[in-house]
DSSP file (Angstrom, degrees, kcal/mol; ACC not computed):
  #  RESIDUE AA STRUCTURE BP1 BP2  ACC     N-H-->O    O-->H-N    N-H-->O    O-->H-N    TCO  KAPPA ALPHA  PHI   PSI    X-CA   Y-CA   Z-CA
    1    1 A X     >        0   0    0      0, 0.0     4,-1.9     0, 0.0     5,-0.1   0.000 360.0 360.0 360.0 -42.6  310.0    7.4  167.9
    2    2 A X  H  >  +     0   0    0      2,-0.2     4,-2.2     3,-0.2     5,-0.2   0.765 360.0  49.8 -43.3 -45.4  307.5    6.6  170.4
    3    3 A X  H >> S+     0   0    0      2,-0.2     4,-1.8     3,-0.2     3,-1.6   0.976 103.9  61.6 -76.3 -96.2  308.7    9.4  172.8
    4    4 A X  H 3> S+     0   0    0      1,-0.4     4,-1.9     2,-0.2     5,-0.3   0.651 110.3  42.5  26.4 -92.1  308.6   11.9  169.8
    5    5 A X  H 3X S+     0   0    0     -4,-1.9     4,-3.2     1,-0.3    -1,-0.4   0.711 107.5  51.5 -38.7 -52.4  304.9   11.3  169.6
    6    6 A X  H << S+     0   0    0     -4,-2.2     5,-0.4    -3,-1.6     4,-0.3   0.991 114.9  45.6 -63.3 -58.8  303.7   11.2  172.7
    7    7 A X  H >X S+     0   0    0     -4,-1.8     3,-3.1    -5,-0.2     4,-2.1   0.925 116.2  46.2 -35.2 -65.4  305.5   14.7  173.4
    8    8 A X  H >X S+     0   0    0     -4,-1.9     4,-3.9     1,-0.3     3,-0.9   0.952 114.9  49.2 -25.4 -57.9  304.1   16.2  170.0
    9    9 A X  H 3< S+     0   0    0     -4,-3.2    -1,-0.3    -5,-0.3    -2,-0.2   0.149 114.3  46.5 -82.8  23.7  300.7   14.6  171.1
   10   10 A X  H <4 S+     0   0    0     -3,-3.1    -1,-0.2    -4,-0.3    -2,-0.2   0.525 119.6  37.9-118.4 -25.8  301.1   16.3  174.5
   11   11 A X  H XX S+     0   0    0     -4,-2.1     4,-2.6    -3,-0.9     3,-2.0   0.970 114.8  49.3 -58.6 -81.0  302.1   19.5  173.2
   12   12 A X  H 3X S+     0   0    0     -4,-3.9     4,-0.8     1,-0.3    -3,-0.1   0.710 115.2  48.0 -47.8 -26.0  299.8   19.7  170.2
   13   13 A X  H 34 S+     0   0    0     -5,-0.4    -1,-0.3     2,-0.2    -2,-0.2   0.759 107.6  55.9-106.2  -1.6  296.7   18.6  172.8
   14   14 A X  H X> S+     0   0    0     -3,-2.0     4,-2.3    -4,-0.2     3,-1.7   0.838 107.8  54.2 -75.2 -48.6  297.7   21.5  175.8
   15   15 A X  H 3X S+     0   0    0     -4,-2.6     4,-1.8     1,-0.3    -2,-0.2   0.932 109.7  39.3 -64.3 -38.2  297.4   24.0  173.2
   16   16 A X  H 3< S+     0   0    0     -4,-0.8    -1,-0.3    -5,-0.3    -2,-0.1   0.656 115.8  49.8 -83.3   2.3  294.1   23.2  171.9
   17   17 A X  H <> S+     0   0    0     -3,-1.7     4,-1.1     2,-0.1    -2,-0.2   0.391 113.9  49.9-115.4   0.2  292.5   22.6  175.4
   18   18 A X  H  X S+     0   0    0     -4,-2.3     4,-1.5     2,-0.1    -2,-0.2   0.790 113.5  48.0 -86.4 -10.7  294.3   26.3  176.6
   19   19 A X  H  X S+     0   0    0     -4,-1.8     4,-0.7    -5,-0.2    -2,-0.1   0.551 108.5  50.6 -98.8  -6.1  292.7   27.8  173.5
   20   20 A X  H  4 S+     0   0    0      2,-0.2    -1,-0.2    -5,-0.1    -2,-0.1   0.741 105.5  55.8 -65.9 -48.8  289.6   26.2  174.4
   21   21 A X  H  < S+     0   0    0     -4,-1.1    -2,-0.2     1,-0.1    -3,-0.1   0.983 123.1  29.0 -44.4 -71.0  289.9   27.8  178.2
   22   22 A X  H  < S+     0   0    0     -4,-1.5    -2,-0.2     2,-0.1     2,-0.2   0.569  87.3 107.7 -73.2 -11.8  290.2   31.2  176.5
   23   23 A X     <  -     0   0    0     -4,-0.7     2,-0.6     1,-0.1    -4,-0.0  -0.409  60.1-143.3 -70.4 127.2  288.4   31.2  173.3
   24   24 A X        -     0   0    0     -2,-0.2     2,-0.1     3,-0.0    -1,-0.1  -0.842  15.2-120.8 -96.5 118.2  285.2   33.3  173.6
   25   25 A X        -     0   0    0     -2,-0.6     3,-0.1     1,-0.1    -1,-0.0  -0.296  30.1-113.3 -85.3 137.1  282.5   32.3  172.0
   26   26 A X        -     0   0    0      1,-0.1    -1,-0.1    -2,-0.1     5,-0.1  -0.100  37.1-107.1 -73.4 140.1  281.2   34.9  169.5
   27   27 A X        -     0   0    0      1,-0.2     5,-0.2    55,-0.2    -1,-0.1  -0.316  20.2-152.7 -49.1 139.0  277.7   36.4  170.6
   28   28 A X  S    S+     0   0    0      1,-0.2    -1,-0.2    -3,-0.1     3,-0.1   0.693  89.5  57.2-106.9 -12.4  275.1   35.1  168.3
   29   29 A X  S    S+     0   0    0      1,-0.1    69,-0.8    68,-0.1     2,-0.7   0.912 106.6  44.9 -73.0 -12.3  272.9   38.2  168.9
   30   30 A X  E    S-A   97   0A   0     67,-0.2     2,-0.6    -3,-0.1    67,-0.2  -0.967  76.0-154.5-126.6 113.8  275.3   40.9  167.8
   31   31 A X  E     -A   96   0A   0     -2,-0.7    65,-0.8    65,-0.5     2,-0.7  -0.835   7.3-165.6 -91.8 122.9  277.2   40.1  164.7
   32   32 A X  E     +A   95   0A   0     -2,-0.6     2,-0.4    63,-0.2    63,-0.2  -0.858   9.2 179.0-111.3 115.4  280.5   42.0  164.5
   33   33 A X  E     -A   94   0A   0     61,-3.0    61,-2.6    -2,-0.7    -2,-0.0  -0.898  20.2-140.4-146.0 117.0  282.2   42.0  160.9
   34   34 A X  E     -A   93   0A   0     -2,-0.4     2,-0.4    59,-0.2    59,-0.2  -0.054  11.3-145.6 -67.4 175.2  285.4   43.7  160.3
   35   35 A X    >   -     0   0    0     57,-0.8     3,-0.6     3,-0.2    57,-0.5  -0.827   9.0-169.1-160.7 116.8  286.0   45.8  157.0
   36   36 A X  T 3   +     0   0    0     -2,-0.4    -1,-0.1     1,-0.2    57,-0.0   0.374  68.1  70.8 -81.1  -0.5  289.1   45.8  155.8
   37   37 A X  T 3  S+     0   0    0     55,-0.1     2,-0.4     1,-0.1    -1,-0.2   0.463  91.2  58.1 -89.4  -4.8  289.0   48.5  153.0
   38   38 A X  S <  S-     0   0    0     -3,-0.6     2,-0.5    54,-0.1    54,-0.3  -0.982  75.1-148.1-148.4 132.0  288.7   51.6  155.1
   39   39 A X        -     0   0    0     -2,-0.4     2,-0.4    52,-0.1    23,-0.1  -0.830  24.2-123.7-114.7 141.3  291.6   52.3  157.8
   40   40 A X        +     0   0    0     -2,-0.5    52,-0.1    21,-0.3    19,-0.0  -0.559  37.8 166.0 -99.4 159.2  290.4   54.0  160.8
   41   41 A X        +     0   0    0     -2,-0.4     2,-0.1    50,-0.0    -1,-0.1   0.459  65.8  37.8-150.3  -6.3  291.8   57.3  162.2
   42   42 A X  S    S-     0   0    0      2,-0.0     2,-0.4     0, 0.0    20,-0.0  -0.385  78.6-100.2 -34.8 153.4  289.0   58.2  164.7
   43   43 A X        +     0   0    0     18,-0.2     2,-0.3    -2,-0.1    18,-0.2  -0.918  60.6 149.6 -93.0 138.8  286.6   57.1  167.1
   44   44 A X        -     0   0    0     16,-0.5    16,-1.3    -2,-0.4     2,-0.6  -0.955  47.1-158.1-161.7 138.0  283.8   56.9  165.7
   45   45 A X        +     0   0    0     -2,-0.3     3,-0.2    14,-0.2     2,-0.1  -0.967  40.1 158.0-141.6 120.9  280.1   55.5  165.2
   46   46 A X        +     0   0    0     -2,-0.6    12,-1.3     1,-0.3     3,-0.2  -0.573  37.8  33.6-123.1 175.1  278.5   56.1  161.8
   47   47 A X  S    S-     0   0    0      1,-0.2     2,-0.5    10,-0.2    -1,-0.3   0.761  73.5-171.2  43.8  61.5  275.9   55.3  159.1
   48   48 A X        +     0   0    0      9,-0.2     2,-0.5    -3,-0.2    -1,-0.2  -0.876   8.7 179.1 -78.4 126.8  273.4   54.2  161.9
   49   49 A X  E     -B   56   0A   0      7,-2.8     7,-1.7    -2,-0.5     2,-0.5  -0.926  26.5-166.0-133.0 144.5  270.2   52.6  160.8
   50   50 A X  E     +B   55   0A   0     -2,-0.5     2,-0.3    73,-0.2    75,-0.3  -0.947  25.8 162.6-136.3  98.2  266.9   50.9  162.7
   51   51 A X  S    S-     0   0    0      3,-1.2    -2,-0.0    -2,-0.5    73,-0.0  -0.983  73.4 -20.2-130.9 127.6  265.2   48.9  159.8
   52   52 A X  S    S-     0   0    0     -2,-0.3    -1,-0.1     1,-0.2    -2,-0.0   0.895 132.8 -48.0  52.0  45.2  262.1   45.8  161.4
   53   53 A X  S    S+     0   0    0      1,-0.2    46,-3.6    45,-0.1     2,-0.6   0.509 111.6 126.6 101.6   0.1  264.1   46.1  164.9
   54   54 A X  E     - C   0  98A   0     44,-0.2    -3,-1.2    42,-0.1     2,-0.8  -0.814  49.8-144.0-109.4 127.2  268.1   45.7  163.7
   55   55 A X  E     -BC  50  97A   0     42,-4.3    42,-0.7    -2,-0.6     2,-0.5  -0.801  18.1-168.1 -78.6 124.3  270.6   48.2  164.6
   56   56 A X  E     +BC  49  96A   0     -7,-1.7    -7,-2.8    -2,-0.8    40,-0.2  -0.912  20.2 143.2 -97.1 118.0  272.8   48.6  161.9
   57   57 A X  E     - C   0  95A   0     38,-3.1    38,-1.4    -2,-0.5    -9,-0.2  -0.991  36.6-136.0-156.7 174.8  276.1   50.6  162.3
   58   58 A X        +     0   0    0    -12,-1.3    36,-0.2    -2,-0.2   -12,-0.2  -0.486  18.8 178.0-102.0  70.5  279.6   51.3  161.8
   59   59 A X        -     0   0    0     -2,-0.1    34,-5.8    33,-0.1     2,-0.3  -0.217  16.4-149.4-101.5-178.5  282.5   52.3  164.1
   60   60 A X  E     -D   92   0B   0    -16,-1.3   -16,-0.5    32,-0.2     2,-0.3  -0.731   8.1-175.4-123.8 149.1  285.9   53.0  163.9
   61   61 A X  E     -D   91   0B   0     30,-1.9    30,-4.4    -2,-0.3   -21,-0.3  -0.942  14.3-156.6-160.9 133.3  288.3   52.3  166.7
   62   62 A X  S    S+     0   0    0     -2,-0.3     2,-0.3     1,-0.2    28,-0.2   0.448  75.4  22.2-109.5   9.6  292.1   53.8  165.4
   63   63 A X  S    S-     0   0    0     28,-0.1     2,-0.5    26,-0.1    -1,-0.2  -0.990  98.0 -83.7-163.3 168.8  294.1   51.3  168.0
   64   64 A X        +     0   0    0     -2,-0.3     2,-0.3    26,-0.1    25,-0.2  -0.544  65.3 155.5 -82.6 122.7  293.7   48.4  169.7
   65   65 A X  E     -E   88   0C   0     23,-1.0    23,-5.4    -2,-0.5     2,-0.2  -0.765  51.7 -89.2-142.9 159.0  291.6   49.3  173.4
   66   66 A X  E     -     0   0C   0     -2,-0.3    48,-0.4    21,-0.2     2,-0.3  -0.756  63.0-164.8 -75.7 142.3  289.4   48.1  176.2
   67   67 A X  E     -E   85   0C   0     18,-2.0    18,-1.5    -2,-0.2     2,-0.3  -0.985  30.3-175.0-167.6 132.6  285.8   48.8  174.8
   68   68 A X  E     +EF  84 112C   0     44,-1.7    44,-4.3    -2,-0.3     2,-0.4  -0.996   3.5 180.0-110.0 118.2  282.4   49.1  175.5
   69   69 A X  E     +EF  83 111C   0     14,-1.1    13,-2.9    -2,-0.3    14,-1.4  -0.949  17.8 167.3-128.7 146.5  279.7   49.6  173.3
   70   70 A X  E     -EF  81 110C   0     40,-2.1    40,-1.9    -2,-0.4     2,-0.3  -0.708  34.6-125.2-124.6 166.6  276.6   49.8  174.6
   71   71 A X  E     -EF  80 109C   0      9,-1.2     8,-2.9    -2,-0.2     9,-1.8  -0.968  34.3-168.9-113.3 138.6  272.9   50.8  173.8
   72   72 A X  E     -EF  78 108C   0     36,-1.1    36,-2.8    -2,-0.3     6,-0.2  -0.917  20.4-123.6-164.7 137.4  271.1   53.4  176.2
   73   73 A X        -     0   0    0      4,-1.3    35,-0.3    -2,-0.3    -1,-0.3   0.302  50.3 -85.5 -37.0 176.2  267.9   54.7  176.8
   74   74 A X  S    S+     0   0    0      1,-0.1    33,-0.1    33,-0.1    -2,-0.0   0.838 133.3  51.2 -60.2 -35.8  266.8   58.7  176.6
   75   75 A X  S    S-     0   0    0      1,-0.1    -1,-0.1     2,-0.0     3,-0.1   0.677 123.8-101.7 -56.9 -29.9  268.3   58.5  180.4
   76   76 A X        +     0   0    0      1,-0.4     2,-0.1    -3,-0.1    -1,-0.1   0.453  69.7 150.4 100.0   3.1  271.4   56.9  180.0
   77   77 A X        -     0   0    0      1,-0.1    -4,-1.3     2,-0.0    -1,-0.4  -0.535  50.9-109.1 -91.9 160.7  270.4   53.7  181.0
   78   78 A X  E     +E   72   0C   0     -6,-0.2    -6,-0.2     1,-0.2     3,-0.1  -0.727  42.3 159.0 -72.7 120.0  271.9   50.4  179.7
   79   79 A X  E    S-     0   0C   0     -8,-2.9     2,-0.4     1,-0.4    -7,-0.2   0.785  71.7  -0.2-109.2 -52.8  269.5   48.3  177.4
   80   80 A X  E     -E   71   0C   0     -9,-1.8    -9,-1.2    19,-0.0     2,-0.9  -0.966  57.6-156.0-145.4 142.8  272.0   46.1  175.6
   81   81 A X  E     +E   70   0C   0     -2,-0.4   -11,-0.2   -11,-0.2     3,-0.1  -0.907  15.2 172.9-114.8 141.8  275.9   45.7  175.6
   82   82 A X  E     +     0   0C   0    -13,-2.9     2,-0.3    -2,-0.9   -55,-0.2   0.760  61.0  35.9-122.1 -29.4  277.1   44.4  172.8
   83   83 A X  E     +E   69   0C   0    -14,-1.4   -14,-1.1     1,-0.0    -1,-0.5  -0.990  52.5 162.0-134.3 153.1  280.8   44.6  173.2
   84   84 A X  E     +E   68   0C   0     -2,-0.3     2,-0.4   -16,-0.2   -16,-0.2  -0.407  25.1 143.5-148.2  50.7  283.0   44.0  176.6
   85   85 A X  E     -E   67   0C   0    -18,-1.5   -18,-2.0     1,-0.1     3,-0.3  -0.832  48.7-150.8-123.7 159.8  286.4   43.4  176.0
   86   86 A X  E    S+     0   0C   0     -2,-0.4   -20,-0.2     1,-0.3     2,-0.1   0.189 102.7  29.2-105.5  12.4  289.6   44.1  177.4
   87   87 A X  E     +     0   0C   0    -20,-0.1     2,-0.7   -22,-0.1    -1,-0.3  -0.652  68.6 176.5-170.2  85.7  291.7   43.9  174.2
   88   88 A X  E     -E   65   0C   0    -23,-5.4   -23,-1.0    -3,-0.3   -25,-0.1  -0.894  37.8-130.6 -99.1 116.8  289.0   45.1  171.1
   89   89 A X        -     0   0    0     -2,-0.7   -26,-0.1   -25,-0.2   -24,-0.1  -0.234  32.0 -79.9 -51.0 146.4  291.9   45.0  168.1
   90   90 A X  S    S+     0   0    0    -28,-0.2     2,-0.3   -26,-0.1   -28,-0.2  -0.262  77.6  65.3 -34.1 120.3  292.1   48.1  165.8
   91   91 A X  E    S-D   61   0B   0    -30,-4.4   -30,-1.9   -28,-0.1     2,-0.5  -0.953  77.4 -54.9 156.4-168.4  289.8   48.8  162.9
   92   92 A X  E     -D   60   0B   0    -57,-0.5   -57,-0.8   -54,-0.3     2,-0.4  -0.925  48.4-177.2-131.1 135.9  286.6   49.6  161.3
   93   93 A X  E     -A   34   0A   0    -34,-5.8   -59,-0.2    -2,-0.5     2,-0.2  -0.956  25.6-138.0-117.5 144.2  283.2   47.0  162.2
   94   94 A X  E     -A   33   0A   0    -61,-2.6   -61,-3.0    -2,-0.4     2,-0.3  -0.542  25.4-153.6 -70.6 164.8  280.0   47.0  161.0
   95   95 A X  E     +AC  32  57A   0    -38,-1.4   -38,-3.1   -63,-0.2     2,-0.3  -0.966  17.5 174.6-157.8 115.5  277.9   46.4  163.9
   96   96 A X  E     +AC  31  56A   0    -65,-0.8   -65,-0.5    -2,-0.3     2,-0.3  -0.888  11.1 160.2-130.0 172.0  274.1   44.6  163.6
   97   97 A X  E     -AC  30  55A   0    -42,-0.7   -42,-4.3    -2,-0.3     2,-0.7  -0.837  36.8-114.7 174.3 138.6  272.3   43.8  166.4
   98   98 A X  E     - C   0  54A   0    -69,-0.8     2,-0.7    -2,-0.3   -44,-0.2  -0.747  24.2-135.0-105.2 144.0  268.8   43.1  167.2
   99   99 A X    >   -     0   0    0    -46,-3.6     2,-1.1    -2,-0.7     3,-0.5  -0.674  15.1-137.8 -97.3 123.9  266.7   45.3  169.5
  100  100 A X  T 3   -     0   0    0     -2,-0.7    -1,-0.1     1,-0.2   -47,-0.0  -0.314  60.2 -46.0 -79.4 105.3  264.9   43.6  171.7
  101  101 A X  T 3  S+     0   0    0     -2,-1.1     2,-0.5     1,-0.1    -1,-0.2   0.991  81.7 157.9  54.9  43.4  260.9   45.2  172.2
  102  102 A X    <   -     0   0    0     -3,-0.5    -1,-0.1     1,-0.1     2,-0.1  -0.711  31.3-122.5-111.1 169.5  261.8   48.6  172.4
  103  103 A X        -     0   0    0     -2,-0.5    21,-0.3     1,-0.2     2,-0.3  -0.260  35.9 -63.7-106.8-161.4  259.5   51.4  171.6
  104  104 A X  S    S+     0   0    0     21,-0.2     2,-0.3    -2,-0.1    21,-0.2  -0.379  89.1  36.5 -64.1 123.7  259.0   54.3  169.5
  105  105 A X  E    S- G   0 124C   0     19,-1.5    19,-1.4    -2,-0.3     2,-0.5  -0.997  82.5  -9.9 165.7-144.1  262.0   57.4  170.2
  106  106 A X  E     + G   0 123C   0     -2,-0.3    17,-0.3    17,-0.2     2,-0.3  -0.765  49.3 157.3 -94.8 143.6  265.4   58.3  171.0
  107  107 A X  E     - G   0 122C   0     15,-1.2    15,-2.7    -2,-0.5     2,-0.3  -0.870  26.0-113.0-136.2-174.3  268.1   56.2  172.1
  108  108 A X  E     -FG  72 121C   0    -36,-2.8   -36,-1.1   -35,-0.3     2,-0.5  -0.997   3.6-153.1-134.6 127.1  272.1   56.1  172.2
  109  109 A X  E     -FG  71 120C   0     11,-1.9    11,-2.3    -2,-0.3     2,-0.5  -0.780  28.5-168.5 -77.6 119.5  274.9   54.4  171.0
  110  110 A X  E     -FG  70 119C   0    -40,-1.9   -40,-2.1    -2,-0.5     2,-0.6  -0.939  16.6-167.7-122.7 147.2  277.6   54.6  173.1
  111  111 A X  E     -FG  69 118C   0      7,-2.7     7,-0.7    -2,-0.5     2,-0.6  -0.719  10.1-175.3-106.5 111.6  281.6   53.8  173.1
  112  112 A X  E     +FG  68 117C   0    -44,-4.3   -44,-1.7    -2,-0.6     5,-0.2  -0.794  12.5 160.3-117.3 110.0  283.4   53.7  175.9
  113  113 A X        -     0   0    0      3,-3.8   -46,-0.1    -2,-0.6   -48,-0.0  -0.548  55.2-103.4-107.5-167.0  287.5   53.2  176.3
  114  114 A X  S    S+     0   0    0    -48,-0.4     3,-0.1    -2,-0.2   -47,-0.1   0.422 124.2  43.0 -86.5   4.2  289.5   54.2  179.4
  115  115 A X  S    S+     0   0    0      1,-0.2     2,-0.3     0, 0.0    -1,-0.1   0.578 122.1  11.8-112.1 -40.4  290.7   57.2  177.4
  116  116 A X        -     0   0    0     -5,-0.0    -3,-3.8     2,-0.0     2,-0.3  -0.846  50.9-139.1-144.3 165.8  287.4   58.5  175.7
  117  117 A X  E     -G  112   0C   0     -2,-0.3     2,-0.4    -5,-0.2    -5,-0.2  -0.944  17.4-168.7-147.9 115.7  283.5   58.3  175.3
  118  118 A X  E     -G  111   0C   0     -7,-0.7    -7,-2.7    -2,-0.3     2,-0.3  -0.916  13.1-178.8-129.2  95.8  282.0   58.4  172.0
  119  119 A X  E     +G  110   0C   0     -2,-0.4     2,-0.3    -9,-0.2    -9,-0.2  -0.981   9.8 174.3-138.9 148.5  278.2   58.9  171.9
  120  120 A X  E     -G  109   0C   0    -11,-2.3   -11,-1.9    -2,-0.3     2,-0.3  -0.940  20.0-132.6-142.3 150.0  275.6   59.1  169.2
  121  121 A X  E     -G  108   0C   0     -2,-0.3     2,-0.3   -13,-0.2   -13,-0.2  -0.752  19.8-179.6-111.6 164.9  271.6   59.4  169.0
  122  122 A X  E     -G  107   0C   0    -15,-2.7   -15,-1.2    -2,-0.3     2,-0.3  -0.757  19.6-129.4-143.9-167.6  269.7   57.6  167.0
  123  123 A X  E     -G  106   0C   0     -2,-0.3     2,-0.5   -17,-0.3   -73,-0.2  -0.931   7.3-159.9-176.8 107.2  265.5   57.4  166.4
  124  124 A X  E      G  105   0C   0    -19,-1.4   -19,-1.5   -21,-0.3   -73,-0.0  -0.911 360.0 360.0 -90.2 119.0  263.3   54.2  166.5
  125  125 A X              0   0    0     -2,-0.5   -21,-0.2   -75,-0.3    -1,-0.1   0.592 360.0 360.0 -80.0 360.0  259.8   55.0  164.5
C-alpha cells in the first residue's frame, strides 16, 4: 500500500512541477478573452476602439498558428507586443490592452503568422 502511494505521490507531484516549468503566466497588461459564440473563418482584426488610453479589439484567427500581434507606430515601428506565441489556438478574442503615453494620431494593429500579415489602422484623439 505504501508503494502505491509513494508512486501516485511521485507521479501526481512530476506533473504539477512540469506544468509549472511550462505554464506561462498570463500578461496582466493585455487581457485576452476568448468568445465562444462566433466561429472564425478569417484573419481578421475588428471593431477597434481607443476610449481614456485602452485598445479595445477583436480578432479572429480560423486555425490554430504561431502569432504576433503587435502595436506599431505611423513607421512601422514596434510600440507594444501583446501576443508571442508559438501555438495561439483557433478562435475569436477580444483583445484590451492599455496604451502606454502615446500621443495624438495613427497607429497599427498588426497580425503576423508564418503564412500571412493582417494589418489595420486605427486613430488616437
Amino acid at each position: 500500500m505504501n508503494f502505491r502511494f509513494t508512486i501516485t505521490y511521485s507521479v501526481v507531484f512530476l506533473a504539477m512541477l512540469l506544468a509549472s516549468l511550462f505554464y506561462k503566466k498570463p500578461r496582466e497588461d493585455v487581457k485576452i478573452t476568448p468568445i465562444f459564440e462566433i466561429k472564425p473563418n478569417e484573419y481578421k482584426i475588428y471593431e477597434v476602439t481607443v476610449k481614456e488610453g485602452m485598445l479595445d479589439f477583436k480578432i479572429e484567427i480560423p486555425v490554430t498558428t504561431e502569432l504576433k500581434l503587435r502595436v506599431l507606430d505611423p513607421e512601422g515601428n514596434e510600440l507594444q507586443k501583446l501576443i508571442d506565441e508559438k501555438s495561439f489556438p483557433k478562435g475569436v478574442y477580444n483583445i484590451k490592452c492599455h496604451l502606454n503615453s502615446r500621443s495624438s494620431g495613427k497607429y497599427k494593429c498588426n497580425l503576423e503568422t508564418k503564412d500571412f500579415i493582417y494589418e489595420t489602422d486605427f486613430f488616437i484623439n
